[in-house]
C-alpha positions as a Markdown table, in Angstrom:
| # | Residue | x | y | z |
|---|---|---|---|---|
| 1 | Unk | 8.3 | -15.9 | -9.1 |
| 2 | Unk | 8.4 | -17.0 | -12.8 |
| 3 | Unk | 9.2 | -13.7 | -14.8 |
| 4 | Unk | 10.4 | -15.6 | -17.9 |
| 5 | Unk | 7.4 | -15.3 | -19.4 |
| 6 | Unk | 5.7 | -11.9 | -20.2 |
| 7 | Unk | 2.8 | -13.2 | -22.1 |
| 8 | Unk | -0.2 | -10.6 | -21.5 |
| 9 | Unk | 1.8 | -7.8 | -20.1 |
| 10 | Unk | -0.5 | -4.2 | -19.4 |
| 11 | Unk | 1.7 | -1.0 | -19.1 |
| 12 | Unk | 0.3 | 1.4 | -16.6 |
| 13 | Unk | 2.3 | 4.8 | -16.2 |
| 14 | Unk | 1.6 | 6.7 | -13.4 |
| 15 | Unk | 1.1 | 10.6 | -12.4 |
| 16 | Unk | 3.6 | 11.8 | -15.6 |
| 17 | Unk | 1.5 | 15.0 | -15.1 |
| 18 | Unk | 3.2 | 18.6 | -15.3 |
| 19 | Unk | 1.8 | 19.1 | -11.4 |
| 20 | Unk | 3.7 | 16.4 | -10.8 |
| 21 | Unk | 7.0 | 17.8 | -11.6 |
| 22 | Unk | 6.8 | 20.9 | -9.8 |
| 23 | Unk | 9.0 | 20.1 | -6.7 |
| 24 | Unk | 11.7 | 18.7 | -9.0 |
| 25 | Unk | 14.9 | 20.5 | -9.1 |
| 26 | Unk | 15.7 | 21.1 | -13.0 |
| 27 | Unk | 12.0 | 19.5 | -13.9 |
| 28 | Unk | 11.2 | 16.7 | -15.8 |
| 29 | Unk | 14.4 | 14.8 | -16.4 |
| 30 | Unk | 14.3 | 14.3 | -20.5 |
| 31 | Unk | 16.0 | 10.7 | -19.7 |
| 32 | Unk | 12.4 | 10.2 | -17.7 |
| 33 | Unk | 10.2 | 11.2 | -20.8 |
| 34 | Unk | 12.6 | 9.3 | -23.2 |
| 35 | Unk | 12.5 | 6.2 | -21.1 |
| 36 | Unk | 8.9 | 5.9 | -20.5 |
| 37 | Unk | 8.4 | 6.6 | -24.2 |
| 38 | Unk | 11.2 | 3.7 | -25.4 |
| 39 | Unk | 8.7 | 1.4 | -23.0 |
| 40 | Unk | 5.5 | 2.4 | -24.2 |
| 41 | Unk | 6.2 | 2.5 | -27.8 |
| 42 | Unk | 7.9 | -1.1 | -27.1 |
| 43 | Unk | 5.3 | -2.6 | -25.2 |
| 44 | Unk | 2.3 | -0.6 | -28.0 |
| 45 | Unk | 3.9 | -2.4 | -30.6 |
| 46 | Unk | 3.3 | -5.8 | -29.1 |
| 47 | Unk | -0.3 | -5.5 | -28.2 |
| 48 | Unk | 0.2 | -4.7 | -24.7 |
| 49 | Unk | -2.3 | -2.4 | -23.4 |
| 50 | Unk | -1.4 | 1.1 | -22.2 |
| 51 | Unk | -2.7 | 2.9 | -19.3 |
| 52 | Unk | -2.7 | 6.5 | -18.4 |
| 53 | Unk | -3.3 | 7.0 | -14.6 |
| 54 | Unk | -2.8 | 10.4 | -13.6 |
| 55 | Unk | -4.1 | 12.5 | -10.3 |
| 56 | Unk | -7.0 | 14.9 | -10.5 |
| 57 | Unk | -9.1 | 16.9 | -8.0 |
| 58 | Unk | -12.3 | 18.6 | -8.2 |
| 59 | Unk | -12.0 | 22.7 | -8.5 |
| 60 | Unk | -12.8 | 23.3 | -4.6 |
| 61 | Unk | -10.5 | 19.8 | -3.5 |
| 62 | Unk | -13.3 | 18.4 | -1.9 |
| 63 | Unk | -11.9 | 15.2 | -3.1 |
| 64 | Unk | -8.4 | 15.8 | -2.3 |
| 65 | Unk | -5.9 | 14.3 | 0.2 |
| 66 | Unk | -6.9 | 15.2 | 3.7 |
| 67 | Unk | -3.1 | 16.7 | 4.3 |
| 68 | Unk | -4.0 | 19.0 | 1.0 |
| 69 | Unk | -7.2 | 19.9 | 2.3 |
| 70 | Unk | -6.2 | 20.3 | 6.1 |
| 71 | Unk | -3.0 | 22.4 | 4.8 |
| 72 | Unk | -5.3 | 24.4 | 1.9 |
| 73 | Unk | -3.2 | 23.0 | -1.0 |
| 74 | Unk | -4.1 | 23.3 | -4.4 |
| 75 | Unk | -2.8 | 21.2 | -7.5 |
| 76 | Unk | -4.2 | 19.0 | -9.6 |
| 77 | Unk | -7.8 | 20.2 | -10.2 |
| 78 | Unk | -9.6 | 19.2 | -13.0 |
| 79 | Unk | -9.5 | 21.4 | -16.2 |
| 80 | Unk | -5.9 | 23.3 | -14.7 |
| 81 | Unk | -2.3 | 22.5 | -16.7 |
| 82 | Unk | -1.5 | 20.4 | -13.4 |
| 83 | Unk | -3.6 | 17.5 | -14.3 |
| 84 | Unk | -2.8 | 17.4 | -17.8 |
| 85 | Unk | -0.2 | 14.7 | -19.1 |
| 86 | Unk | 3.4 | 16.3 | -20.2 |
| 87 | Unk | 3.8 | 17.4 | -23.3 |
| 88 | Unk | 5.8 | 15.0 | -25.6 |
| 89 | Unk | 4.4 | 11.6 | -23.9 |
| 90 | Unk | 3.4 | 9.0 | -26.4 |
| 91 | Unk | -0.1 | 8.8 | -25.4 |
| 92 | Unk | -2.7 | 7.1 | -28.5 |
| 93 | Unk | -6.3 | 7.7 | -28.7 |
| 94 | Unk | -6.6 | 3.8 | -28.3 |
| 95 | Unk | -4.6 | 3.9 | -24.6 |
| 96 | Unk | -6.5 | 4.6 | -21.3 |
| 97 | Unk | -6.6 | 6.5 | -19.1 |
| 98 | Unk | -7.4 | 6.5 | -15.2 |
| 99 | Unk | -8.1 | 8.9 | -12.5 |
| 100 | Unk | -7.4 | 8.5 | -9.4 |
| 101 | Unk | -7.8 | 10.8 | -6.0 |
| 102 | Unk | -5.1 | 9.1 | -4.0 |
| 103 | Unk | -1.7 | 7.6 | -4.3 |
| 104 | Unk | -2.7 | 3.9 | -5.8 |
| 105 | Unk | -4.0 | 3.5 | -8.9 |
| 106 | Unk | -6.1 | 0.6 | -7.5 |
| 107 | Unk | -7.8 | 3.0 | -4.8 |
| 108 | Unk | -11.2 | 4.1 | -5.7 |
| 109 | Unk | -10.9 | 3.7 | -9.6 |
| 110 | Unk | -12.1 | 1.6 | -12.3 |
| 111 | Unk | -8.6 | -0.4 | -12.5 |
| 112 | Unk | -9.7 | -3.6 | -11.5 |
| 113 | Unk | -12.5 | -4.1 | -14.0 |
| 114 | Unk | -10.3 | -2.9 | -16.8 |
| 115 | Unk | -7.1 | -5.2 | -15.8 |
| 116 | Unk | -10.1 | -7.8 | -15.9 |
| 117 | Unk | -10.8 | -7.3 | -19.1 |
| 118 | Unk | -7.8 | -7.1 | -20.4 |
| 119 | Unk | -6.7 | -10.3 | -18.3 |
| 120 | Unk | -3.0 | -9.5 | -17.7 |
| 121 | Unk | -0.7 | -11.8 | -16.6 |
| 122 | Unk | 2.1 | -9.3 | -15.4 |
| 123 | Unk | 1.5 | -5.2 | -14.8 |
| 124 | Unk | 4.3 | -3.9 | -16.0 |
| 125 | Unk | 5.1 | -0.2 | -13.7 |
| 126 | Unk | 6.0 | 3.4 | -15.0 |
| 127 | Unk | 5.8 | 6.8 | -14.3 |
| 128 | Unk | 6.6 | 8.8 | -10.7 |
| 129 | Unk | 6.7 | 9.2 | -8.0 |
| 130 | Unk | 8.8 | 5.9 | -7.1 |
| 131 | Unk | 8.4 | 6.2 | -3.3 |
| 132 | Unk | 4.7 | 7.3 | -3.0 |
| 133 | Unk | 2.3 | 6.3 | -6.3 |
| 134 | Unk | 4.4 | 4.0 | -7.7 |
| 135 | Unk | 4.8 | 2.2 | -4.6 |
| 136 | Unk | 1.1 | 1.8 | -2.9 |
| 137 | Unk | 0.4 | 0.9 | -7.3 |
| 138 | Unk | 3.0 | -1.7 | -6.9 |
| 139 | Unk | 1.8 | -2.9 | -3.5 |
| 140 | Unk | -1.7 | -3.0 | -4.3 |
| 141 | Unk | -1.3 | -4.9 | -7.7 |
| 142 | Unk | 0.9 | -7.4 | -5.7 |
| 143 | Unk | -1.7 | -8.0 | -3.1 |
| 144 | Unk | -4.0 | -8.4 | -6.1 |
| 145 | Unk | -1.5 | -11.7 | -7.0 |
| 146 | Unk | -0.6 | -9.6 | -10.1 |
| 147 | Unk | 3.4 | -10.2 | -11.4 |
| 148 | Unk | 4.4 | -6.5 | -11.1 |
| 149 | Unk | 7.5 | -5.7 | -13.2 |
| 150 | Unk | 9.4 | -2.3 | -12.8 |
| 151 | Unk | 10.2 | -0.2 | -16.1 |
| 152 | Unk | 13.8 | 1.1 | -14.2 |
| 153 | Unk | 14.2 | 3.0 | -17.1 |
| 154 | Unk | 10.8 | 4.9 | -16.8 |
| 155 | Unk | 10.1 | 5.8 | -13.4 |
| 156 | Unk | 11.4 | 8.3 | -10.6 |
| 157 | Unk | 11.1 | 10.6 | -8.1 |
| 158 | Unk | 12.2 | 14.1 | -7.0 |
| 159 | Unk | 13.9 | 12.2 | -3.7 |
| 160 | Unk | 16.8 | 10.1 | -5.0 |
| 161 | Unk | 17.0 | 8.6 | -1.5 |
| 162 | Unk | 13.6 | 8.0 | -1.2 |
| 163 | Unk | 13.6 | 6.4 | -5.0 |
| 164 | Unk | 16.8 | 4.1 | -4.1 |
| 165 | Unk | 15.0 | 3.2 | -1.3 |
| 166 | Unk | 11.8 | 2.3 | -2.5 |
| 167 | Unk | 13.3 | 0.2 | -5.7 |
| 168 | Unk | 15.3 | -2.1 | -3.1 |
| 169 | Unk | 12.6 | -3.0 | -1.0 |
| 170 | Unk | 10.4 | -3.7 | -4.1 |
| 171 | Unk | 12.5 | -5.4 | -6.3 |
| 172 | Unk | 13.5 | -7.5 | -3.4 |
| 173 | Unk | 9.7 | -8.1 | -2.2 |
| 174 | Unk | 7.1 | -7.1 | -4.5 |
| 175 | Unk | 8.5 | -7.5 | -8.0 |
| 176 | Unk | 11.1 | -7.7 | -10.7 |
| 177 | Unk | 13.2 | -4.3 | -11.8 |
| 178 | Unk | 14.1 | -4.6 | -15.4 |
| 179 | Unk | 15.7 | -2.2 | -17.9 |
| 180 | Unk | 14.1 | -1.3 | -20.8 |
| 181 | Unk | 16.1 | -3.2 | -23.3 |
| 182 | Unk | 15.7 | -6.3 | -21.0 |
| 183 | Unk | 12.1 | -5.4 | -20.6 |
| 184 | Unk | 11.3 | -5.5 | -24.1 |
| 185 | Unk | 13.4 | -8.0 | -25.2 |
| 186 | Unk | 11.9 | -10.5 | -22.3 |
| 187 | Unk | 8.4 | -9.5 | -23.2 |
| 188 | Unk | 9.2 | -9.5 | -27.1 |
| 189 | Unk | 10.1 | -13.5 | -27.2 |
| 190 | Unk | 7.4 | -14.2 | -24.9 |
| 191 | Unk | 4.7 | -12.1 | -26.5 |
| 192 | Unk | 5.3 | -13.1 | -30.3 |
């Protein structure tokens, strides 16, 4: 897969709600928020669109995962501090957001008719949690014959194992794991 040349890249950063760092030992790791800032700033400043997608449930959970609703879990509801974005994200009035109901960002959401408009040539992955949501994203936009690029820098999970194992199997099968720095420099000679 040719990843030399990030010409129309779209950033989409996934679930960095505070709901989402709940089961985190410590919280939100600042290297997280610092990362996915470094790549959104980066990627901003070239034209590359930017897209929000974070989790959010009706007040009763109607809409919720059946495990949620089977087990009478609540997070994520719409209008509660769970669904809200974490403080100190560089989010812009001009960015977009998405809301999704279940792990993909693909699933049930407006995301293909936006990445059609903005006619991407590579989706370029941040944001939590690496194993679930970032994964079925991943998956989904690969299926979709997307390039997927992963922003190592900005994404994690509250299971180290189950992040190490996820990034293995998809930078090996779904798409290309880059640092920041090489991230943006790729994109910067490619984009300009």
């Amino acid at each position: 897969m040719p990843y030399a040349h990030l010409v129309r890249p779209v950033l989409l950063v996934i679930d960095m709600m505070n709901g989402s760092f709940e089961g985190w030992a410590g919280g939100m790791p600042a290297e997280l928020l610092g990362g996915i800032n470094e790549v959104v700033r980066g990627l901003r400043s070239l034209g590359a669109p930017v897209i929000w997608v974070r989790q959010e449930f009706a007040e009763d959970m109607h809409d919720a995962f059946l495990s949620m609703r089977d087990r009478g879990i609540k997070g994520y509801a719409r209008g509660t501090k769970d669904a809200e974005l974490v403080a100190g994200l560089d989010v812009r009035p001009t960015d977009e957001v998405v809301v999704k109901k279940r792990y993909s960002a693909f699933f049930g959401t407006d995301l293909d008719a936006r990445l059609a408009r903005h006619a991407p040539t590579h989706l370029v992955l941040a944001g939590v949690n690496t194993h679930a949501c970032v994964r079925t994203t991943a998956i989904d936009a690969y299926q979709r014959d997307y390039r997927v690029v992963f922003a190592v820098d900005a994404i994690g999970s509250y299971d180290r194992t189950h992040h190490d194992v996820s990034m293995a199997y998809m930078s090996q099968s779904i798409g290309k794991a880059l640092g920041n720095d090489a991230l943006l420099k790729l994109c910067e000679s490619a984009c300009l």
